[in-house]
N, C-alpha and C positions, 0 to 999 in steps of 0.2 A: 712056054711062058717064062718059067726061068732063067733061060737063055735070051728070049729077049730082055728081060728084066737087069740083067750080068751085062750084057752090051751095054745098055743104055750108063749105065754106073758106072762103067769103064770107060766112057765117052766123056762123060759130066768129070769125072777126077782129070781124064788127061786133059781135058781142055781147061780145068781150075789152073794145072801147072805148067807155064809153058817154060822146056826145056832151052838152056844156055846154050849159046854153040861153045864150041871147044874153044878155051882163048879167052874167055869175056868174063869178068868181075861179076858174081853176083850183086846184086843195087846195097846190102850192107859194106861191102868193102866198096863199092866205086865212092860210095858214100865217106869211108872215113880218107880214103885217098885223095879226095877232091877236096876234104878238108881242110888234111896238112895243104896240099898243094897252094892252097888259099889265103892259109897263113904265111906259107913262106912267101908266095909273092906281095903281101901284107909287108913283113918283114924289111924283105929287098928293098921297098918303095920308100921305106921310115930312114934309109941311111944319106948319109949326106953326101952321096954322089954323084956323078951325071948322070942323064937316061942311057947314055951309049954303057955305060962303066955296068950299071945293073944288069943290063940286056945281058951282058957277059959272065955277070956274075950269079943269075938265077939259073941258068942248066945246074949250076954246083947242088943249089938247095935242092932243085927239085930231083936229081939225082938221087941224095939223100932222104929223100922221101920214100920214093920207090923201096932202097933201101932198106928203111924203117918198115915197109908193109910188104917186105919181100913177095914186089911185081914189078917184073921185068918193062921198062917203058913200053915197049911194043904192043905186050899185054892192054896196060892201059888204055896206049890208044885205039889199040880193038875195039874194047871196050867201049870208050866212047865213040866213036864210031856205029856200033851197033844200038849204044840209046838214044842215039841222034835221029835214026833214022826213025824213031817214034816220040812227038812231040809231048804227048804225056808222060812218059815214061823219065824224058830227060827233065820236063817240068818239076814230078814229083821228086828225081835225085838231086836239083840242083834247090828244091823247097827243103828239104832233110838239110841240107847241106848250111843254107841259111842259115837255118835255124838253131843247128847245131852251133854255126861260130857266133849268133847272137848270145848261146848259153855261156859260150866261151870269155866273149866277149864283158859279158855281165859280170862274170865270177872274177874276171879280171878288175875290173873295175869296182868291184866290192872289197878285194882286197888291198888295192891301192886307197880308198876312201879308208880301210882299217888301219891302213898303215900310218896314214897321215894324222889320224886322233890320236 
């Protein structure tokens, strides 16, 4: 009885967690990754130069990104590559993600409105 009891609980926990493969961003970091990454392309598109000229000049930013969350690009696109391939999973990273630069976004523009009074 115990032993079935211990099975079943150990069945129910590993299947609550489902293990990362090697290589792949857990959804907290693909999440602040896809942030930056979002802003800098934000960024690049605010400057006043051609499409071709950005094209060239965004590998720099998002370089820098990487960078900043010390992950190797390949990593990353492991990573995404593996949330892709579950429609939910990339639904809810790129909903986080949102969300996240609408907060960004606001506090920006809260303190541009303070600046200007």
């Amino acid at each position: 009885m115990y032993t079935v009891s211990f099975l079943l609980l150990f069945v129910l926990i590993s299947c609550g967690r489902e293990r990362l493969p090697e290589g792949v961003l857990n959804e907290d970091k693909m999440v602040e990754v896809m942030i930056d990454i979002h802003l800098a392309e934000g960024l690049v598109s605010t400057f006043p130069i051609h499409y071709d000229s950005s094209r060239m000049l965004y590998p720099m930013f998002e370089k820098e990104v990487f960078k900043k969350h010390q992950v190797p690009d390949s990593v990353f696109v492991k990573s995404l590559e593996h949330y892709m391939r579950d429609a939910r999973k990339m639904d809810r990273l790129y909903a986080r993600t949102i969300d996240s630069l609408h907060v960004i976004e606001k506090g920006v523009k809260n303190t541009k409105d303070e600046l200007s009074q």
